[in-house]
DSSP file (Angstrom, degrees, kcal/mol; ACC not computed):
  #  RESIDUE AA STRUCTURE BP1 BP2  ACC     N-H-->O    O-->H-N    N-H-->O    O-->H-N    TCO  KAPPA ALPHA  PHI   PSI    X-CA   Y-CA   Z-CA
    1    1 A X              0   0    0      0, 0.0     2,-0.6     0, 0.0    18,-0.1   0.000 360.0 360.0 360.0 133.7   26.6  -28.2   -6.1
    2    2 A X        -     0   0    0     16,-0.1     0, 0.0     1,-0.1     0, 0.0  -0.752 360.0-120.6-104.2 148.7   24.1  -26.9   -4.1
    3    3 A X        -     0   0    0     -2,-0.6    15,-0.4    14,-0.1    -1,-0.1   0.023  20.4 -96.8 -80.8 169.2   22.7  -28.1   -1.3
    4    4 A X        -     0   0    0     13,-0.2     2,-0.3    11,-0.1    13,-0.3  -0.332  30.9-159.6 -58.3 164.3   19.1  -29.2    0.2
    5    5 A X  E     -A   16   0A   0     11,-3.0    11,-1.8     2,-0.0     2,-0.5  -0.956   6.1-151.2-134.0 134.2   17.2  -26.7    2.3
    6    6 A X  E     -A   15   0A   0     -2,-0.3     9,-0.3     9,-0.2     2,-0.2  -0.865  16.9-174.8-101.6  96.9   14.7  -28.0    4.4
    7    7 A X  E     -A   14   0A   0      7,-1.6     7,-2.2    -2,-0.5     2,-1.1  -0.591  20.1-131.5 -81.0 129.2   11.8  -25.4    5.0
    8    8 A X  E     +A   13   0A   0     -2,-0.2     2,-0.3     5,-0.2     5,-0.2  -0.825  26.7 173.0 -95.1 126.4    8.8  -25.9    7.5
    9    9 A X  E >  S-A   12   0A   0     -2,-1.1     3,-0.7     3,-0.8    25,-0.1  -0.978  81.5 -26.6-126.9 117.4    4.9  -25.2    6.3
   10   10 A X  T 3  S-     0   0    0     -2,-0.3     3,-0.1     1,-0.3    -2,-0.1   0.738 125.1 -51.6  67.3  -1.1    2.5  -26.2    8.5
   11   11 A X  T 3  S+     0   0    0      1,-0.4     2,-0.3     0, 0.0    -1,-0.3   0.604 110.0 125.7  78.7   4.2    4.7  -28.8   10.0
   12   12 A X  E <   -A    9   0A   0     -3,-0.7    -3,-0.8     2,-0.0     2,-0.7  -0.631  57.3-138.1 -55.6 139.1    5.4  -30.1    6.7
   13   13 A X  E     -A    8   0A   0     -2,-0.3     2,-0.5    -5,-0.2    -5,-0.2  -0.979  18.1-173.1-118.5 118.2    9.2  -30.4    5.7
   14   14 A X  E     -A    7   0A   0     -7,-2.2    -7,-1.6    -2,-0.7     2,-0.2  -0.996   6.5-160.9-132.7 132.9    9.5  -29.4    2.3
   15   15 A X  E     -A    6   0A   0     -2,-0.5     2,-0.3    -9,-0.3    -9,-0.2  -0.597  11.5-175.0-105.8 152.3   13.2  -30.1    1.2
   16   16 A X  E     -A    5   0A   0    -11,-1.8   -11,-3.0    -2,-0.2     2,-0.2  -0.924  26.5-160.1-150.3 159.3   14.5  -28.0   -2.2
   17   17 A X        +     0   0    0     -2,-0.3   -13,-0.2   -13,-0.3   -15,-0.1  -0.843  32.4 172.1-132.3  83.9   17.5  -28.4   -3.7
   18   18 A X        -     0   0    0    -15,-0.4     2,-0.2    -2,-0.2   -16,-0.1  -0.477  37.2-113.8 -88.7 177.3   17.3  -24.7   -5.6
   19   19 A X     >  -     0   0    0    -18,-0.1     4,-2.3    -2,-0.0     3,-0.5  -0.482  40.8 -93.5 -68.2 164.9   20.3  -23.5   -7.4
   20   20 A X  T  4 S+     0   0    0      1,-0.3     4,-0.5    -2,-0.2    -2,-0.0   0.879 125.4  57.4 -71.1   0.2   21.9  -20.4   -5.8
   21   21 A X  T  4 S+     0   0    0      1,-0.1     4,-0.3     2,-0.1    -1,-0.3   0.792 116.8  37.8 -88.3 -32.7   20.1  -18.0   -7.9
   22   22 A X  T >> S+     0   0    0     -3,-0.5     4,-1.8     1,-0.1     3,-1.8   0.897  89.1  84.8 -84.3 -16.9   17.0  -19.5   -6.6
   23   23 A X  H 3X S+     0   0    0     -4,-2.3     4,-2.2     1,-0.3     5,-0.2   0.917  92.6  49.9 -47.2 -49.4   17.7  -20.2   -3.2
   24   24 A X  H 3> S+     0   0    0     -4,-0.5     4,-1.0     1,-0.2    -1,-0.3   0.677 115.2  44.6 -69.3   2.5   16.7  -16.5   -2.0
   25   25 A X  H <> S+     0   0    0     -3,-1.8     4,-1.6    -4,-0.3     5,-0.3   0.379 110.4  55.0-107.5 -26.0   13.4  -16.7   -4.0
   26   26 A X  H  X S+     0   0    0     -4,-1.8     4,-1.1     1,-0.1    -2,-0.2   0.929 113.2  40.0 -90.1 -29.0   13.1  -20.2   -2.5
   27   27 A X  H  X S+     0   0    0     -4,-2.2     4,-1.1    -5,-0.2    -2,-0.2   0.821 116.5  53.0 -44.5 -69.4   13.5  -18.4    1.3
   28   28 A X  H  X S+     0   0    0     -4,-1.0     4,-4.0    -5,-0.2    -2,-0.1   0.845 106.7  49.2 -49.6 -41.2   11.1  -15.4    0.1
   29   29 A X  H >X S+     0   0    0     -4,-1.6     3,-1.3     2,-0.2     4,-1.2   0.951 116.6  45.0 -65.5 -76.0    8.2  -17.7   -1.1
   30   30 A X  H >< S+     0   0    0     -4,-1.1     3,-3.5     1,-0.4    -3,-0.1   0.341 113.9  46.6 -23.1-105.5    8.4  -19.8    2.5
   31   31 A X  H >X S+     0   0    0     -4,-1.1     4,-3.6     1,-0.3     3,-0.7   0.277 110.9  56.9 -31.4 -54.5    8.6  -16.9    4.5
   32   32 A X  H <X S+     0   0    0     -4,-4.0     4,-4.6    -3,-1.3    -1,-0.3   0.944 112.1  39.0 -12.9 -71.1    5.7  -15.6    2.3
   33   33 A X  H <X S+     0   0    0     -3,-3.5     4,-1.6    -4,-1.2    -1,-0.2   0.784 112.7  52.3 -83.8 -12.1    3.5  -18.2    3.0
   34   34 A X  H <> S+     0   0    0     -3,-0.7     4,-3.1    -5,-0.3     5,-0.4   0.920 108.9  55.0 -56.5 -61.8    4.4  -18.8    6.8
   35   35 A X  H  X S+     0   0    0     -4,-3.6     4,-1.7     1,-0.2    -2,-0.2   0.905 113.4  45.1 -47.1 -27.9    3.7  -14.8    7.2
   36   36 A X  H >X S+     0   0    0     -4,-4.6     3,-1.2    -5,-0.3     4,-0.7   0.990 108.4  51.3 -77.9 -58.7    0.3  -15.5    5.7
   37   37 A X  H 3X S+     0   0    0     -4,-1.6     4,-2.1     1,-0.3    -1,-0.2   0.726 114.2  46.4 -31.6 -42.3   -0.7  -18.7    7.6
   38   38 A X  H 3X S+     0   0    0     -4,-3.1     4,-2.9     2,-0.2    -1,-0.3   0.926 108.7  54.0 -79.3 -23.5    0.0  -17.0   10.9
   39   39 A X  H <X S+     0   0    0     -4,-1.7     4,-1.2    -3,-1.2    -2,-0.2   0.856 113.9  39.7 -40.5 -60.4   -1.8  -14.1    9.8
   40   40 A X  H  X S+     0   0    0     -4,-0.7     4,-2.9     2,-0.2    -1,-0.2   0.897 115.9  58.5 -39.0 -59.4   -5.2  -16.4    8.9
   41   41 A X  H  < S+     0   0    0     -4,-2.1    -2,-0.2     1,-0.2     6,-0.2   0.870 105.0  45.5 -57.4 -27.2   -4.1  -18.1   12.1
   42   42 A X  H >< S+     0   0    0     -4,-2.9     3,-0.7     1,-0.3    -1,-0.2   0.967 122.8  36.5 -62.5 -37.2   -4.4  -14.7   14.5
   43   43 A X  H 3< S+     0   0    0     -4,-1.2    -1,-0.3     1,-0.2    -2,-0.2   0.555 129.0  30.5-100.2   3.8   -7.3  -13.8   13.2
   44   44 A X  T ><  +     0   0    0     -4,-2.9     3,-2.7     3,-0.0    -1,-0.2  -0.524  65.6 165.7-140.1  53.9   -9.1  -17.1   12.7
   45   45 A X  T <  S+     0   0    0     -3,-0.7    -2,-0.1     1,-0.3    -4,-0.1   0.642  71.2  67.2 -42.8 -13.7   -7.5  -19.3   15.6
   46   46 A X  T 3  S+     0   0    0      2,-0.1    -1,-0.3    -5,-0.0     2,-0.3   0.241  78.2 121.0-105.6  12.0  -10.3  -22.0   15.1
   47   47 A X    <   -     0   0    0     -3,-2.7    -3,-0.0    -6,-0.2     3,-0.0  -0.597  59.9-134.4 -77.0 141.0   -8.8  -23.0   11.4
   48   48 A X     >  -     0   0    0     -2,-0.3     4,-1.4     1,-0.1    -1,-0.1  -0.289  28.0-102.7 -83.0-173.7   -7.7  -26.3   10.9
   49   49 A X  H  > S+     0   0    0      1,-0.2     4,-5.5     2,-0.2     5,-0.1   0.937 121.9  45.0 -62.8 -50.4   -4.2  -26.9    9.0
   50   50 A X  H  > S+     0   0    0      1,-0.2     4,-5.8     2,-0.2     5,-0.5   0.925 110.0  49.3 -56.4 -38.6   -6.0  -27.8    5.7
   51   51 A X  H  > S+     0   0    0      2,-0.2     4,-3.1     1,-0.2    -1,-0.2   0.981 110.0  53.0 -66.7 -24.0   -8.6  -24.9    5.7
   52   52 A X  H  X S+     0   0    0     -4,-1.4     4,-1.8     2,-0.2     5,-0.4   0.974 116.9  48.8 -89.3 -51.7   -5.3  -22.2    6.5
   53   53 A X  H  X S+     0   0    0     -4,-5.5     4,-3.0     1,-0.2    -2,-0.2   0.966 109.2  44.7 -32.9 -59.1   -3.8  -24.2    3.1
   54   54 A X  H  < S+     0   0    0     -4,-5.8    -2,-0.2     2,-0.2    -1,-0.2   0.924 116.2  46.3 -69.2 -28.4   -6.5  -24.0    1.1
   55   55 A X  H >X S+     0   0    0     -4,-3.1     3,-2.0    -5,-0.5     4,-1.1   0.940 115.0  47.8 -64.5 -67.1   -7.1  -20.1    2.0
   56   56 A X  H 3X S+     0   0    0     -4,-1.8     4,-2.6     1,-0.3     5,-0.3   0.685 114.5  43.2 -56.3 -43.1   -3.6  -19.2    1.6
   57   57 A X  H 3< S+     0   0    0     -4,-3.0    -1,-0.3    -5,-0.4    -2,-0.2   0.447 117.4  48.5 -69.8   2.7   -3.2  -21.1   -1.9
   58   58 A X  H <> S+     0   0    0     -3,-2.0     4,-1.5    -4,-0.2    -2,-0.2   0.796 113.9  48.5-113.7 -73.8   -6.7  -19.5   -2.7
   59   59 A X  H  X S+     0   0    0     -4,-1.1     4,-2.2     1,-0.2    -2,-0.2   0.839 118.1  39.2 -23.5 -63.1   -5.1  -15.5   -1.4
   60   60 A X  H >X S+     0   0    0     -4,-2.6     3,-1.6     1,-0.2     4,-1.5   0.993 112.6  51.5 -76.0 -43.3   -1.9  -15.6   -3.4
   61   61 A X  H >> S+     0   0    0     -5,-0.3     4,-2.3     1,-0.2     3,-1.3   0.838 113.6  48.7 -62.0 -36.7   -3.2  -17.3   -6.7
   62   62 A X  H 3X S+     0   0    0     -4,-1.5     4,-1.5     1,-0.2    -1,-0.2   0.744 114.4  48.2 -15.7 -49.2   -6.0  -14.4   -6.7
   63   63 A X  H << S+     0   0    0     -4,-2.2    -1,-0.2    -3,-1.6    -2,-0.2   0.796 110.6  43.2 -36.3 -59.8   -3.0  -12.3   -6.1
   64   64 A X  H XX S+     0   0    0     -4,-1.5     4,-3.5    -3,-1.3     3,-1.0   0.910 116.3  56.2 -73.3 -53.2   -0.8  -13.8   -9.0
   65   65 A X  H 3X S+     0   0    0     -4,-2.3     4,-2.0    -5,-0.5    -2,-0.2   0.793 114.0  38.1 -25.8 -62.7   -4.5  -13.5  -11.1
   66   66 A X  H 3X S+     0   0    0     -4,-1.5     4,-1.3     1,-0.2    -1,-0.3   0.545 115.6  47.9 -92.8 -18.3   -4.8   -9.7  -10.3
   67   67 A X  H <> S+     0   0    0     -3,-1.0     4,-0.8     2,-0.2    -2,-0.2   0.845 109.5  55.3-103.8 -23.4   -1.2   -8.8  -10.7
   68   68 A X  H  X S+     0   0    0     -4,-3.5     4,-1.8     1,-0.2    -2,-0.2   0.960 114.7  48.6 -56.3 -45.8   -1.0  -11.1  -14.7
   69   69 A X  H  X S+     0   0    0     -4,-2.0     4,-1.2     2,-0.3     5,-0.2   0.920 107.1  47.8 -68.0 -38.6   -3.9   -8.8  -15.5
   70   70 A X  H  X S+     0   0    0     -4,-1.3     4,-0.6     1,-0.2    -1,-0.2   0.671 116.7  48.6 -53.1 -19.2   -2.3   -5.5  -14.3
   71   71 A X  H  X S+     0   0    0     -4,-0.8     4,-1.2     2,-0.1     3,-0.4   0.952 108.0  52.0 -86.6 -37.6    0.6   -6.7  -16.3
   72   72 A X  H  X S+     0   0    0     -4,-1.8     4,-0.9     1,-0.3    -2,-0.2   0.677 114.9  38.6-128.5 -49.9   -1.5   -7.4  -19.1
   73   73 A X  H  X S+     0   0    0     -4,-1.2     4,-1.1     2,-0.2     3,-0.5   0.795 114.8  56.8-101.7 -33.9   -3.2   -3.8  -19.3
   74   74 A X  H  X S+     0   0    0     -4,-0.6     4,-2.7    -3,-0.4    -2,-0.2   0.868 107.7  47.6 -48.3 -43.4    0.2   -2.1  -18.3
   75   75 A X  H  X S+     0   0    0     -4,-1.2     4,-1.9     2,-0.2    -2,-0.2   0.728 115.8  48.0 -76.6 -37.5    1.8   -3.8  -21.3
   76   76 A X  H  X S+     0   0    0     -4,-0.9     4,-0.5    -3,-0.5     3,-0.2   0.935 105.6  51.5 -93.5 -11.5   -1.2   -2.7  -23.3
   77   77 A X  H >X S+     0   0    0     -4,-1.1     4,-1.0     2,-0.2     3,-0.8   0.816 108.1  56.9 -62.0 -47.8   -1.4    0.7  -22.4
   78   78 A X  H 3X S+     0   0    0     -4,-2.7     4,-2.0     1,-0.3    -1,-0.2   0.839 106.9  47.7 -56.0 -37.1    2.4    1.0  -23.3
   79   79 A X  H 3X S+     0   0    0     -4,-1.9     4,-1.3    -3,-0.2    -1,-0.3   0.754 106.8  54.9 -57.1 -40.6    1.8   -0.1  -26.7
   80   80 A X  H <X S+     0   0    0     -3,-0.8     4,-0.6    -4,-0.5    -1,-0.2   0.528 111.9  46.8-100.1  14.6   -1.0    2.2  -27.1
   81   81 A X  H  < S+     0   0    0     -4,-1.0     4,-0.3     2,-0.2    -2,-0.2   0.852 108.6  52.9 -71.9 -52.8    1.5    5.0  -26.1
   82   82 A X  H >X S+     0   0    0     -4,-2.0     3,-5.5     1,-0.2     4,-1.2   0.958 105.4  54.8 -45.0 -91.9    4.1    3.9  -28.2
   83   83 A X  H 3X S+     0   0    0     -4,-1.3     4,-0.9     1,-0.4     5,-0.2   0.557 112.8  41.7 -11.9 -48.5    1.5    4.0  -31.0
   84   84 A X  H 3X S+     0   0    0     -4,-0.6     4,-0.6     2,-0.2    -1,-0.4   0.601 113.8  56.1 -79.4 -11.4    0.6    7.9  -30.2
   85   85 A X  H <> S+     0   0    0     -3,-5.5     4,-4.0    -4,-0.3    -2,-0.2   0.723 111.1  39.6-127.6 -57.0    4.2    8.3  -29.9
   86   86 A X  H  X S+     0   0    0     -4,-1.2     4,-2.3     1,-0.2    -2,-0.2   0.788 116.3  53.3 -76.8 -34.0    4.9    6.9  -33.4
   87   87 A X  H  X S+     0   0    0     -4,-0.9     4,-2.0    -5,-0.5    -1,-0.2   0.971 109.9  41.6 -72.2 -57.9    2.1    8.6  -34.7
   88   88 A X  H >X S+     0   0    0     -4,-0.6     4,-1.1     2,-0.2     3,-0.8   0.951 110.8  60.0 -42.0 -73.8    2.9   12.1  -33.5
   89   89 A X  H 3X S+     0   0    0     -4,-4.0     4,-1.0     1,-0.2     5,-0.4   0.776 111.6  42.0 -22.0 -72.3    6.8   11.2  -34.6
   90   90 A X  H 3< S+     0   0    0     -4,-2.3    -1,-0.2     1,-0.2    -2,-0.2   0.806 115.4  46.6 -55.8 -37.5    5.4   10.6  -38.8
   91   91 A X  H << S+     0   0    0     -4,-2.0    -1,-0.2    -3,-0.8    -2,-0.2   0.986 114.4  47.3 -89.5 -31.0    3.0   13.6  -39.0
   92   92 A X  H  < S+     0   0    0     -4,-1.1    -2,-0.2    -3,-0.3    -1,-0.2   0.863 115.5  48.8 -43.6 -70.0    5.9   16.0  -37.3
   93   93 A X     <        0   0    0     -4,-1.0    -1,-0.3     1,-0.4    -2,-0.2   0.420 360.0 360.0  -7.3 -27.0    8.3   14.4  -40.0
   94   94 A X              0   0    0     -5,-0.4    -1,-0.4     0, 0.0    -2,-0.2   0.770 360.0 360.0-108.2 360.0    6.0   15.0  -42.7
């Protein structure tokens, strides 16, 4: 069984109970989103708690946004590689 971990955001306590393959992912994210909130906070000391949430929850899903579409266009590019690949393969073959 594994146990809770209690993580502070923002002076929030958010408790997880991850399983141990998640627990370092569960670690990474915090730390993530602490490094970002002080980051906002040096350079925009006059943010409340809410406004340094919403930016930070607005920064990474933008993030997540831009990196599903880089997968997206990686994925298709590979396919159309394969596809010249395959192509090449039959006329050689014939």
């Amino acid at each position: 069984m594994s146990q809770d971990t209690e993580y502070n955001v923002l002076g929030c306590k958010v408790r997880l109970k991850p399983d141990q393959n998640e627990s370092a992912n569960a670690k990474a994210v915090v730390d993530l989103i602490n490094a970002e909130i002080q980051a906002l906070k040096s350079s925009r000391p006059q943010l409340r708690d809410t406004d340094l949430a919403v930016l930070v929850a607005l920064k990474v899903a933008t993030e997540k946004l831009q990196l599903e579409d880089e997968y997206k266009q990686n994925i298709l590019k590979l396919e159309e590689s394969l596809e010249t690949a395959l192509q090449a393969l039959n006329v050689e073959a014939n």
